[in-house]
C-alpha positions as MATLAB code, in Angstrom:
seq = 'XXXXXXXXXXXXXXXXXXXXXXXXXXXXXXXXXXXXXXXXXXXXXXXXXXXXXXXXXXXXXXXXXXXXXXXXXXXXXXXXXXXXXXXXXXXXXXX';
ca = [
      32.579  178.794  148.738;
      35.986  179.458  147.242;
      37.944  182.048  149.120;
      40.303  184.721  147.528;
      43.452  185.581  149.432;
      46.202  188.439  148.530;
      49.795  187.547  148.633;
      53.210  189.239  147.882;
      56.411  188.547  145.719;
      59.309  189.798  147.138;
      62.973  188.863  146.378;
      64.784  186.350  148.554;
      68.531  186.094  147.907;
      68.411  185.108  143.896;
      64.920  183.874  144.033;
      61.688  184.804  144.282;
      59.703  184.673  146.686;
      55.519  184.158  147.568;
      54.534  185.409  151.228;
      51.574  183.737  151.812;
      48.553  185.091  154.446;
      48.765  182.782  157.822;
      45.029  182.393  157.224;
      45.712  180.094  154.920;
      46.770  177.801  158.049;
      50.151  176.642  156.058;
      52.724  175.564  158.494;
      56.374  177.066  157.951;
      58.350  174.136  155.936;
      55.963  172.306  154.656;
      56.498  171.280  150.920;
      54.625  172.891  148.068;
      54.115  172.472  144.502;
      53.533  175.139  141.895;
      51.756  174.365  138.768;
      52.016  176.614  135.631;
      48.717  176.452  133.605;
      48.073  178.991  130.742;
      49.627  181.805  132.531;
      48.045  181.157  135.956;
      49.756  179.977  138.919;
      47.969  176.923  141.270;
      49.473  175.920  144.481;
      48.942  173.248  146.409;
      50.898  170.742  149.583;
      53.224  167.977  147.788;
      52.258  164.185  148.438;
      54.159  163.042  151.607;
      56.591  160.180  150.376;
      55.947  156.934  151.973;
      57.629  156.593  155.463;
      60.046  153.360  154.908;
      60.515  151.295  157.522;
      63.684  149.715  158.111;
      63.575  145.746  159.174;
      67.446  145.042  160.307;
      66.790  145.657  164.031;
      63.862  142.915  164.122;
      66.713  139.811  162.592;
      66.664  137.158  165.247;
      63.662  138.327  167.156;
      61.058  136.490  164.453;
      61.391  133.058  163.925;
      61.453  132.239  160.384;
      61.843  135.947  159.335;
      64.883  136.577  156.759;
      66.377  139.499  155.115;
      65.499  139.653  151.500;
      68.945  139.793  148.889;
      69.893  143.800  148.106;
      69.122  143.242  144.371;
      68.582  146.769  144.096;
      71.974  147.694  142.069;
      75.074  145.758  140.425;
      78.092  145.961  141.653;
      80.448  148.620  140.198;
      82.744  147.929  137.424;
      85.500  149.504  139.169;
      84.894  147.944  142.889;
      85.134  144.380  140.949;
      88.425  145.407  139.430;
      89.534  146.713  142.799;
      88.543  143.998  144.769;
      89.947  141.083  142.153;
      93.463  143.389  142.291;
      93.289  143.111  146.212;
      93.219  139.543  145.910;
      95.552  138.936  143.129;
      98.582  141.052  145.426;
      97.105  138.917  148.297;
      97.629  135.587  146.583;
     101.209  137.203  144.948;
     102.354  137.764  148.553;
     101.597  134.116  150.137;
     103.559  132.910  147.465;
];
């Protein structure tokens, strides 16, 4: 059985705002999304992003286990130029 609930709009700073009953059992925070469908508004939690786990603090401690290579961007055009400057004035000073 589908329940109907009442809520209000009110303005909050520049925005707009939907004061939901606590009946509903929504905890303060949580993340919502609003969908738009021929003129009617539908509501409902937003999927929880996957909780990523970070493997650094386990090197050593597993035999055999190794960080994989950060292949997960290129190197920036400018940091190359930067670093290859660094080591021309580097080699220019030993001389």
């Amino acid at each position: 059985m589908t329940k109907e609930y009442r809520a209000k709009v009110f303005k909050s700073g520049n925005s707009l705002a939907l004061r939901l009953p606590k009946a509903l059992g929504i905890e303060e925070g949580t993340e919502m999304v609003v969908r738009e469908e021929r003129g009617e508004f539908h509501f409902g939690p937003a999927d929880k992003s996957k909780a990523k786990i970070d493997v650094s603090g386990f090197w050593g401690k597993a035999p055999g286990l190794k960080l994989a290579p950060r292949e997960d961007f290129e190197e920036r055009p400018s940091t190359i130029a930067a670093r290859k400057a660094a080591e021309a004035a580097k080699a220019k000073k030993k001389e």
